[in-house]
Every structure is written in structure tokens, then in C-alpha cells.
N, C-alpha and C positions, 0 to 999 in steps of 0.2 A: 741492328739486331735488338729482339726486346728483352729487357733484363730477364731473369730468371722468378723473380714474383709476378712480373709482367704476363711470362707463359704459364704462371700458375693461376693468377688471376683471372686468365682469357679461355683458360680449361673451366674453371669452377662456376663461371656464368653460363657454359652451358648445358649446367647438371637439372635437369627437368624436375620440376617438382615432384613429391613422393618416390623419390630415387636418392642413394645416395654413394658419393664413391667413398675413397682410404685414401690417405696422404701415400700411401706405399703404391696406389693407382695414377696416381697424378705423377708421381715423379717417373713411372715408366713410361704414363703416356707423352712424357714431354723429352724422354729421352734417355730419363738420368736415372736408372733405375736403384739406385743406391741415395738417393735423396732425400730420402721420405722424410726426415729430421726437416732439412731445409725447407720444405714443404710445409710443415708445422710451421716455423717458424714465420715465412710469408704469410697461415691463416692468422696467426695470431696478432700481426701488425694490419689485420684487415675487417676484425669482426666489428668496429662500427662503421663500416660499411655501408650504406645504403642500396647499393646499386648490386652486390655482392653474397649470392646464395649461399656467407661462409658454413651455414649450419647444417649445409648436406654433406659434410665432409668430417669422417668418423675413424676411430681407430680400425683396426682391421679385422678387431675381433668383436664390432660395434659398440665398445663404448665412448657414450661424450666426452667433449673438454672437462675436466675438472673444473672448480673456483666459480667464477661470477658469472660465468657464460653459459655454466652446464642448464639451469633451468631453462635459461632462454632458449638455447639449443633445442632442447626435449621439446617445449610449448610448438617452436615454430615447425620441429617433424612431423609431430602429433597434428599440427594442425593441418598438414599435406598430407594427412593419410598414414603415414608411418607408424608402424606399429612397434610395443617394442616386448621386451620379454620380463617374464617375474622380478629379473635380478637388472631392470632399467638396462637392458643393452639390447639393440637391434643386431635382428636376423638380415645380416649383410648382403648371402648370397640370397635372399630373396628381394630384397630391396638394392639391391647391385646396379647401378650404370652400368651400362656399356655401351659407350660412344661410337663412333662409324668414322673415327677418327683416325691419320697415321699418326705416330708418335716423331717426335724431332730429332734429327740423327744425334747420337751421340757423341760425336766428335766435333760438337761447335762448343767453341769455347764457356763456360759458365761464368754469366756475369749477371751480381746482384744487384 
């Protein structure tokens, strides 16, 4: 079974460019819908990354990471198309994933 950053990790590579989902989206898609912290946590042991879309993945009321990340974040939305609003937060449910995915039962055990 693959850890629980592992199913966060294999969710957020296949968030399509100028789309983006909420850590509170990821964690229901993978099962756990009370996770969303954890979830943060997984992006943030991931954003250098190379292979790892971390910057489509937003709070739920579209704002960026805080700190050292936030610029890069915004540069690389902006650069897919993403638009954002006066006050630097993205319009979520227009820019929303929605994957064609089932979500992971909730009763397998959580291991990080």
C-alpha cells in the first residue's frame, strides 16, 4: 500500500495545467476527508519538486502558500492561464479540477 503523501503525490501530478484543486479536495479524493492539514503538510515536504505540479494546489478559498513559495506559486498560475482576483486570490470554483476519479475507501489504514 502506498503511504499517504505517496496518494497525495499521485493525485496532484494529475492536476492539468490552468486548473487547480484545495488540499480539503485531495484529501477527500483519497479517502480521508478530514485530512486536509496532512495534505498541506505532504505539499510542503514537496514543492522542490521537479516532476510535481505542487503550485496548482491552493487553500479553498484561493489563497497561496504564504513565505518563500508564494511568488513562485502566483508566476507559475499566471503563467497556465490562471487568473487571479484584486486582493491576489484565485476564483477556485472557476478554475476547480474535477477529476473522473474514485476516491480510496476510507477504512484502509493511514500510513505516512
Amino acid at each position: 500500500m502506498k503511504s499517504f503523501y505517496d496518494q497525495v503525490y499521485d493525485i496532484v501530478k494529475t492536476i492539468p495545467s490552468g486548473k487547480v484543486t484545495t488540499y480539503g479536495d485531495i484529501a477527500k479524493f483519497i479517502g480521508r476527508p478530514r485530512a486536509a492539514r496532512f495534505v498541506g503538510y505532504a505539499m510542503s515536504a514537496s514543492c522542490e519538486t521537479d516532476d510535481l505540479p505542487w503550485h496548482r494546489v491552493t487553500f479553498s478559498d484561493g489563497r497561496l502558500w504564504d513565505g518563500q513559495w508564494a511568488q513562485v506559486q502566483h508566476d507559475l498560475l499566471s503563467a497556465e492561464g490562471v487568473g487571479f482576483t484584486k486582493d491576489g486570490k484565485i476564483d477556485v470554483e472557476k478554475y476547480r479540477w474535477h477529476p473522473d476519479i474514485m476516491p480510496v475507501p476510507a477504512d484502509l489504514p493511514l500510513k505516512f
